[in-house]
C-alpha positions in Angstrom: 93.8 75.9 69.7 95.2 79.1 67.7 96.5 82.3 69.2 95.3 84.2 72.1 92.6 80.9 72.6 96.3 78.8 73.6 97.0 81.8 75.9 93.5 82.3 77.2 93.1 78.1 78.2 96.8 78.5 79.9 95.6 81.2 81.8 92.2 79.9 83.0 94.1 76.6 84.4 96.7 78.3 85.7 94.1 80.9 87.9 92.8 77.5 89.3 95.7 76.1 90.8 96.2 77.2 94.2 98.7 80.0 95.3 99.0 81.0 91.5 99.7 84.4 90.7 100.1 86.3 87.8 103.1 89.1 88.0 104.9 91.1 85.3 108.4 91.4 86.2 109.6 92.1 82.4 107.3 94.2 81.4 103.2 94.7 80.4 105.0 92.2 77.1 105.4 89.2 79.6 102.4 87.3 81.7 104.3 85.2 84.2 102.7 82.9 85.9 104.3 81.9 89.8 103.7 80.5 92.5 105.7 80.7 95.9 107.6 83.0 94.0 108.7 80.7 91.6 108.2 80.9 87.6 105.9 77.7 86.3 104.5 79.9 83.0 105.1 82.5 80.9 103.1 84.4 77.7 104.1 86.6 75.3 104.9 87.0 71.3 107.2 85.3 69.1 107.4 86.9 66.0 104.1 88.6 66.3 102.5 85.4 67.7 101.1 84.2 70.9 103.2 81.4 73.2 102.9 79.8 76.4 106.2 78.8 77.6 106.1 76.1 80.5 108.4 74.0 83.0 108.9 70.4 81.7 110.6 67.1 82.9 113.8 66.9 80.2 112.4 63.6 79.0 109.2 65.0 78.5 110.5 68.0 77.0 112.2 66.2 74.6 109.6 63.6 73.7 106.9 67.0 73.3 109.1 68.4 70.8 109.8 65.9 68.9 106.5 64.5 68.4 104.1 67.9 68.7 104.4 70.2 65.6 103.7 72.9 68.1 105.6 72.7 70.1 109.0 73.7 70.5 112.4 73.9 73.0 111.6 76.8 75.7 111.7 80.1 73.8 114.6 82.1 76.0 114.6 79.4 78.7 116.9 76.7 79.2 116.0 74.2 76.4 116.0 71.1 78.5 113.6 72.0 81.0 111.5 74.4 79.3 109.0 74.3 76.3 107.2 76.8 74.5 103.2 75.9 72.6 102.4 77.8 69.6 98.7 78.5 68.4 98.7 76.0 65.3 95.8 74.6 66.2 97.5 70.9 66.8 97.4 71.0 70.7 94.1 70.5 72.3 92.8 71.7 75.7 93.5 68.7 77.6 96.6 68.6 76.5 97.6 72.0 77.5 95.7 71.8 80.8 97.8 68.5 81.9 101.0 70.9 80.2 100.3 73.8 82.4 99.8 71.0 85.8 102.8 69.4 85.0 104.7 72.7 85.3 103.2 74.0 88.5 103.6 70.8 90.1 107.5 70.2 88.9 108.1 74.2 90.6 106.6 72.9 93.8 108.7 70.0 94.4 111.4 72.6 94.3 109.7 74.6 96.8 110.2 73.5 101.0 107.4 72.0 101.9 106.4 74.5 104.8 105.5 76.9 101.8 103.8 74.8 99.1 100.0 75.8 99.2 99.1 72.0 98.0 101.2 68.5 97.9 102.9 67.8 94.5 102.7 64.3 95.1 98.8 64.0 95.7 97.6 66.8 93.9 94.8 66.1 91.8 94.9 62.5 92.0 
């Protein structure tokens, strides 16, 4: 995927999954992605290009950046739980689906369960 097409696949996935909202608490710069509240994605430009920056386990995180050219640590985020995707065409829409899942679902275990519109641990499987 290049460019806004990266953005654009984020963004449909992350309008299906339930109690997702989109909010712009930095600005009309910054898509940010929430639910409960809570960050699980963000868009905007790095150096005049589109990113998706998304929650990730540290292992994860780690393994993703070392092994996906386009992917990199979490662009203003804390680098060990964070990633950011660039539109370099390596990353494929599966991928970034499962990517943009993993995040929401890694912010809801966070969340009390009295508030979490679905449960991380059966969610989708």
């Amino acid at each position: 995927m290049h460019g806004k097409q990266l953005q654009e696949h984020a963004a449909a996935r992350a309008e299906e999954l339930p109690g997702s909202e989109l909010t712009h608490p930095f600005g009309d710069d910054w898509d940010v992605y929430k639910v409960c509240g809570k960050i699980f994605m963000l868009f905007s430009e790095v150096d005049q290009q589109p990113v998706v920056i998304l929650k990730s386990a540290p292992s994860d995180a780690k393994a993703l950046v070392e092994g996906v050219a386009d992917i990199t640590p979490g662009y203003h985020m804390n680098k060990k739980h964070w990633i950011t995707l660039h539109g370099g065409g390596t990353l494929d829409g599966q991928l970034v689906d499962d990517l943009v899942t993993e995040s929401y679902l890694l912010v809801l275990e966070k969340l009390p369960r009295r508030v979490r519109p679905v449960d991380p641990a059966t969610f989708g499987r």
